[in-house]
Structure formats: structure tokens, C-alpha cells
N, C-alpha and C positions, 0 to 999 in steps of 0.2 A: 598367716592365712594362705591356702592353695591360691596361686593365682588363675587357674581353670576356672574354680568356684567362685572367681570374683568376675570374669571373666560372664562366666553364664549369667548372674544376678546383673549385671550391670549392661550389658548387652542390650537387654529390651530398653532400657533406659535412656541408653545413652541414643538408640537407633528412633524412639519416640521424639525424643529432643531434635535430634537433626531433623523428624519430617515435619515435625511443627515450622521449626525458623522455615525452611527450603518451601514450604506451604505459603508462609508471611512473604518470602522476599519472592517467589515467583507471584503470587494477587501484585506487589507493591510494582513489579518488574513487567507485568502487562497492563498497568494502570499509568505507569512512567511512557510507557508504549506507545498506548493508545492518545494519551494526551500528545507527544511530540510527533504521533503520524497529523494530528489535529493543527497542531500551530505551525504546520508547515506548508496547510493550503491556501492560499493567497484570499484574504475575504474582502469584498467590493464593497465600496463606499457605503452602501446604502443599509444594507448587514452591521459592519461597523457601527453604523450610526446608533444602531436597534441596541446594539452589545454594550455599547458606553451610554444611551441612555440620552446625546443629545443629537440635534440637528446636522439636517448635512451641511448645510453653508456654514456653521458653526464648525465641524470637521473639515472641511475643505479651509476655513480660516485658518484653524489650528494648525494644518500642513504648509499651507503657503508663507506662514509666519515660522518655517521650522520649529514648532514649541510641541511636537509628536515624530514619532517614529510613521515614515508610509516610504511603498514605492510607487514607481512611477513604471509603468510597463504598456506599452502600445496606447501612449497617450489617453491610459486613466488612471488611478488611486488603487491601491491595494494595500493592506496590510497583512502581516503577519502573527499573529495571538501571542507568539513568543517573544515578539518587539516589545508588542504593548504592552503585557505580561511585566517586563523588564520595566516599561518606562513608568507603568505605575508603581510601581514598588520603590522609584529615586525619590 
């Protein structure tokens, strides 16, 4: 077989396949993005509280007893999406 002639036939082929994946992993690669620009802004206590569903004295419990990820930053609570992220999933 001419390799030109395979060349032409398989060209469009091959160059549809590269823009499909490159289509998939750039959606996948500004969704990766957008989540870790997210779990990198520090969210206050009381947010938290909304996002997990219980009480603040209950999260404020849960950090003074070290049994969550939090910091501590100008004498309040903060967390990070990407801790919690982690610590729910152990």
C-alpha cells in the first residue's frame, strides 16, 4: 500500500481523535482548576458549618478536640475545602 494514500485516509482520523481527547482533558483540566483555585480560599467557621451540615459549637468542638483538619489565623477558624476534602474521605 502507498504510504501517501494512507497517510491522506488516516490523517483526518487520526487528527479527529487527538481533538476529541485534547477537548476531554482541557473541560477535565479547567474543572481540576477551578476546584483547586476554590479549596485554596480559607472559609470561616460559620460557612463551614452550612457546608458540613452541623453546628458551630459542634465544629468548634470538633477542632479543639483535634478530630478535623482547621487553622488558626488572626485568632479565628478557618478551613480549607482541600483538608476537609482529604479528611473526609480517611
Amino acid at each position: 500500500m502507498n504510504p501517501e494514500l494512507l497517510e491522506v485516509a488516516l490523517r483526518p482520523l487520526v487528527e479527529k481523535v487527538v481533538e476529541e481527547k485534547l477537548a476531554a482533558f482541557k473541560k477535565d483540566f479547567i474543572e481540576k482548576l477551578v476546584i483547586s483555585q476554590e479549596a485554596e480560599k480559607p472559609i470561616p467557621v460559620k460557612d463551614m458549618s452550612v457546608i458540613l451540615g452541623i453546628s458551630v459549637s459542634h465544629l468548634y468542638k470538633k477542632c479543639r478536640n483535634k478530630e478535623m483538619p482547621h487553622k488558626n489565623k488572626f485568632g479565628r477558624l478557618y478551613f480549607y475545602l482541600s483538608e476537609i476534602k482529604e479528611w473526609m474521605d480517611e
